[in-house]
C-alpha positions in Angstrom: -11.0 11.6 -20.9 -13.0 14.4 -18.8 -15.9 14.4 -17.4 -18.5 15.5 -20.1 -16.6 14.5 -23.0 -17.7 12.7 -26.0 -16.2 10.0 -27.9 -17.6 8.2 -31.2 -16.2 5.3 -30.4 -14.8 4.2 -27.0 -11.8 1.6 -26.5 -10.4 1.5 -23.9 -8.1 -2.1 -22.0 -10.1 -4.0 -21.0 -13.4 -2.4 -20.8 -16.8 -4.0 -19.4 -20.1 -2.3 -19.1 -23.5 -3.1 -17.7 -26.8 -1.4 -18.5 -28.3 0.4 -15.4 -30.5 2.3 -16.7 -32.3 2.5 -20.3 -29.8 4.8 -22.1 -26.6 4.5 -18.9 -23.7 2.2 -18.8 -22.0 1.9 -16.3 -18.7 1.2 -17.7 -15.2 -0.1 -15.8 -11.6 -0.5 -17.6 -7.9 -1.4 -16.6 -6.0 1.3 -16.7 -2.3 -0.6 -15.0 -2.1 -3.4 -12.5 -4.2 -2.6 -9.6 -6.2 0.1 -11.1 -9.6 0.2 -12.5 -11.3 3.1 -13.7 -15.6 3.4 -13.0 -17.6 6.2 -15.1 -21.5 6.4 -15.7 -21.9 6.5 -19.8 -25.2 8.3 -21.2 -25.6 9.6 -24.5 -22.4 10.0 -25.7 -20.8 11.4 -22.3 -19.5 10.3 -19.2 -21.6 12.0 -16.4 -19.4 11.1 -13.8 -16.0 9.3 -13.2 -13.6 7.7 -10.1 -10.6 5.6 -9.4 -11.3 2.1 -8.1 -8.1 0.8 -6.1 -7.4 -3.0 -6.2 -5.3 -5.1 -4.2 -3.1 -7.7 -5.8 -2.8 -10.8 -4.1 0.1 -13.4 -4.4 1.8 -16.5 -3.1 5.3 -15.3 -2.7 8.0 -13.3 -0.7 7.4 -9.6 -0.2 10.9 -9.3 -0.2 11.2 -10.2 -4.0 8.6 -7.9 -5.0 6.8 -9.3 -8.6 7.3 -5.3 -10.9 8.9 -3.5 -13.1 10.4 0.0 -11.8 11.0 1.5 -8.6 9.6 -0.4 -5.8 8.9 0.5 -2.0 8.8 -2.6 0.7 6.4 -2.3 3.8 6.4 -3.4 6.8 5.3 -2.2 10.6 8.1 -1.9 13.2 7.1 -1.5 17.0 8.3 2.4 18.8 10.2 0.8 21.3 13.5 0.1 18.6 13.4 -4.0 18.7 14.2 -5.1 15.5 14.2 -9.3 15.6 11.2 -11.2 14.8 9.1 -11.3 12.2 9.0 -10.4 8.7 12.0 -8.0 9.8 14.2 -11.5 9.8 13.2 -12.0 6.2 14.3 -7.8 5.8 17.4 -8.2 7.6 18.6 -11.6 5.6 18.6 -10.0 1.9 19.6 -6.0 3.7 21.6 -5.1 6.4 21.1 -1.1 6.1 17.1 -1.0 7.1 17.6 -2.5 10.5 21.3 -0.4 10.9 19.1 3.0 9.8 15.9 1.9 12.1 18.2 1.6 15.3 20.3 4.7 14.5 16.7 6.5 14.4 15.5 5.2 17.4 18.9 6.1 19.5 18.9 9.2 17.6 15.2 9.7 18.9 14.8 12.3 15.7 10.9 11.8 15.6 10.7 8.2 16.1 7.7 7.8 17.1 4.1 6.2 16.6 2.9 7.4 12.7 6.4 8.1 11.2 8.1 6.5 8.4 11.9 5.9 7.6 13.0 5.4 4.0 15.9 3.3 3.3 17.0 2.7 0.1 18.4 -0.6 -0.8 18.9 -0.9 -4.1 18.2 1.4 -7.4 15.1 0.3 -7.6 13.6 -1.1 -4.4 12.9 1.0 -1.0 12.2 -0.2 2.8 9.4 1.7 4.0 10.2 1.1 8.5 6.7 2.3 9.2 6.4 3.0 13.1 2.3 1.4 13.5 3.1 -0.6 17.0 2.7 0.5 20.5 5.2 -1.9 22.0 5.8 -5.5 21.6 3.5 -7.5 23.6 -0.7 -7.7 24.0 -1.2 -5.1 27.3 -5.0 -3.9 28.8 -5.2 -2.0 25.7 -5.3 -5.1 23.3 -2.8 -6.0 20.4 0.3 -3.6 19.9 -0.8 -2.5 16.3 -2.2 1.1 16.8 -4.1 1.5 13.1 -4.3 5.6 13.6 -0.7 5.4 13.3 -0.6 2.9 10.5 -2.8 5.0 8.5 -0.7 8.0 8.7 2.2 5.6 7.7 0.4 5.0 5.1 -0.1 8.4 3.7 3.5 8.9 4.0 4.3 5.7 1.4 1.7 7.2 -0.5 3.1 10.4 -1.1 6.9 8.9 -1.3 5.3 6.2 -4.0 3.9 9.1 -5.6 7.7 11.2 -5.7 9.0 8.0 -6.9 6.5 6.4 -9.1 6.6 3.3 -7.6 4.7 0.9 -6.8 4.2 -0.7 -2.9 4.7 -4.2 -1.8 4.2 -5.7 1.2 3.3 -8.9 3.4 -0.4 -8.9 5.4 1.4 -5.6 7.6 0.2 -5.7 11.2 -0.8 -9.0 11.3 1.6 -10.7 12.4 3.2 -9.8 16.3 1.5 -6.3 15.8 -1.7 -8.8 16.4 -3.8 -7.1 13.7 -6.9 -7.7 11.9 -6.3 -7.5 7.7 -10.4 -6.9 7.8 -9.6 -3.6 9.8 -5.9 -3.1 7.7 -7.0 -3.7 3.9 -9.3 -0.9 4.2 -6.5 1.2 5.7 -4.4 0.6 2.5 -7.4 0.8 -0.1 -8.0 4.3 1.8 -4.6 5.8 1.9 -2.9 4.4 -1.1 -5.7 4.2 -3.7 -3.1 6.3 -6.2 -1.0 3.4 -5.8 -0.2 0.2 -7.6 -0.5 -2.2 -4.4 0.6 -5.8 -3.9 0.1 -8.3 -0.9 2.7 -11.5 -0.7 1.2 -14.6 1.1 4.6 -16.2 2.3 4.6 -20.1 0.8 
């Protein structure tokens, strides 16, 4: 539906509406997992229209990743090539090509570096994202390793690689964890850079 069109009668999943004015709705629906669509409702038309990104939230292992179709795995690796704590255990214990491919980049040195992304496909359907958002591996002057400039770029690169593959993007609280990030300063990050993009967050039991 475009802006400015009219329907007689409007049904659309899981629709809700709330009067904001005396003849405007302001009306919400479901449009897949994750997604909600927001338009303003007057008269027979919508006056204007935008994509509201959700985050799913669930108890589980982002390794497992809960979806149908192609899926892509996250998770923030440091520039400096270690590969050995962490979530990248959990990685390593159902794959052995991500960590082989993420130290063959780093000794290839073939733009590793702060902000890049290394693909590494797994199985038909499921993707490892190595995303390259840590400065180092230990708290300096600076602060915590986690860099979130480069973490955002990462995250424009999933989103256009979700977007060539139609998939959707799983991952655990990224940068969180020995990157020593804040999820208050990350989720927006995400809800920013991958808000065309079915998104869910595992909380390890």
């Amino acid at each position: 539906m475009r802006l400015g069109e009219r329907r007689g009668d409007l049904a659309l999943p899981d629709m809700r509406s709330q009067a904001i004015a005396p003849d405007c709705l302001l009306m919400t629906w479901c449009t897949r997992p994750g997604f909600r669509l927001t338009a303003v409702w007057r008269r027979g038309r919508i006056l204007c229209g935008g994509r509201d990104m959700t985050i799913t939230y669930i108890k589980g292992d982002a390794t497992c990743p809960q979806a149908k179709g192609v899926k892509i795995i996250c998770h923030v690796c440091n520039d400096l090539g270690g590969w050995g704590k962490g979530f990248v255990l959990a990685v390593s214990k159902r794959w052995k090509q991500p960590e082989a491919e993420y130290r063959a980049w780093h000794a290839s040195k073939e733009a590793f570096e702060l902000g890049a992304v290394q693909f590494v496909q797994v199985e038909p359907y499921i993707w490892i994202a190595n995303m390259i958002g840590q400065r180092g591996m230990k708290r300096g002057s600076s602060g915590p390793p986690i860099r979130y400039d480069a973490l955002a770029a990462c995250l424009e690169k999933v989103a256009e690689k979700a977007r060539e593959l139609g998939a959707s993007v799983h991952m655990p609280r990224i940068g969180c964890g020995l990157a020593g990030g804040e999820w208050s300063k990350v989720e927006p990050l995400i809800e920013e850079h991958l808000s065309e993009v079915a998104v869910t967050v595992y909380d390890f039991e």
